[in-house]
C-alpha positions in Angstrom: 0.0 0.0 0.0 1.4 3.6 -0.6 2.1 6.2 1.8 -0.1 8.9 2.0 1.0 12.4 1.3 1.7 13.7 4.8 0.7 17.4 4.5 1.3 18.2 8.2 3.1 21.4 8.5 6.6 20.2 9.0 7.7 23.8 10.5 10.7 23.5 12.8 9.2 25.7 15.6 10.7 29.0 16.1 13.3 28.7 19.4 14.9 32.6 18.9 12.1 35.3 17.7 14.3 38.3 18.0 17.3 36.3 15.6 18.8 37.3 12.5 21.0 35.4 10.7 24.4 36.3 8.6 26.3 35.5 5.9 29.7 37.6 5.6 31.8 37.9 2.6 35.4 40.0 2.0 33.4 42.8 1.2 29.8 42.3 1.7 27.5 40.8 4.7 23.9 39.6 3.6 21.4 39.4 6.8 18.2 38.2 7.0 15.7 38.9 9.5 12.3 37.8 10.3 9.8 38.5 7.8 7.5 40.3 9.9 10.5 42.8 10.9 10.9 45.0 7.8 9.0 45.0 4.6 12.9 44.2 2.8 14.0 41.0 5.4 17.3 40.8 3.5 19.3 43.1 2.6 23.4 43.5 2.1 25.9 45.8 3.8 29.4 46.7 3.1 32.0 45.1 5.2 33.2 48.4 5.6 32.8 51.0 8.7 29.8 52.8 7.0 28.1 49.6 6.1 28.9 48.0 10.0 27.5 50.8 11.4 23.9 50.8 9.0 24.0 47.1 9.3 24.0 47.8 13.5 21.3 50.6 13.5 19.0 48.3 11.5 19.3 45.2 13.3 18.5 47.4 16.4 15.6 49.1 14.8 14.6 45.6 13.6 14.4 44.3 17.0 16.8 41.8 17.1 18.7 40.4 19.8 20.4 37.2 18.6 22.9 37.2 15.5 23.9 33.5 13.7 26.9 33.2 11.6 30.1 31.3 10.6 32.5 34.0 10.9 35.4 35.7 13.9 32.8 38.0 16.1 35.5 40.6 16.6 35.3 42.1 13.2 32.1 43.2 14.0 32.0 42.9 17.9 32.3 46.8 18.6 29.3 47.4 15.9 27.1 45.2 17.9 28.5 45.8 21.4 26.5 49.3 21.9 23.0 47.9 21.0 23.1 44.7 22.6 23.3 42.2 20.6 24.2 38.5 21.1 26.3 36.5 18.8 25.5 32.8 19.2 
């Protein structure tokens, strides 16, 4: 007998609300927030003091409290350091 489509919503559920998450190049850092946070969720920044600091005010303004990434915090550790934001 064949399976049955299973059309359950397979959702992870959501364990950080106020998270964004990172992806950081040599010169650019593409960050994604949750949808609900800004009508443009993703957007890219320069790697360089002008695009740390935007990249800072908007998680801020965004609401976000938690960052994700793959990368050496202390490139951007001072940015984040005055709003409060948590790399984990």
């Amino acid at each position: 007998m064949a399976k049955k489509n299973d059309k359950r919503d397979r959702r992870m559920p959501v364990m950080r609300p106020h998270a964004a998450g990172m992806d950081i190049g040599a010169e650019e850092i593409y960050v994604a927030v949750p949808d609900d946070r800004d009508e443009d969720p993703v957007r890219c920044f320069s790697t360089f003091t002008r695009g740390l600091r935007g990249l800072a005010d908007w998680l801020q303004k965004c609401g976000i409290e938690t960052v994700a990434m793959e990368i050496d915090w202390c490139l951007l550790d001072s940015r984040f350091s005055d709003p409060g934001i948590t790399r984990i």
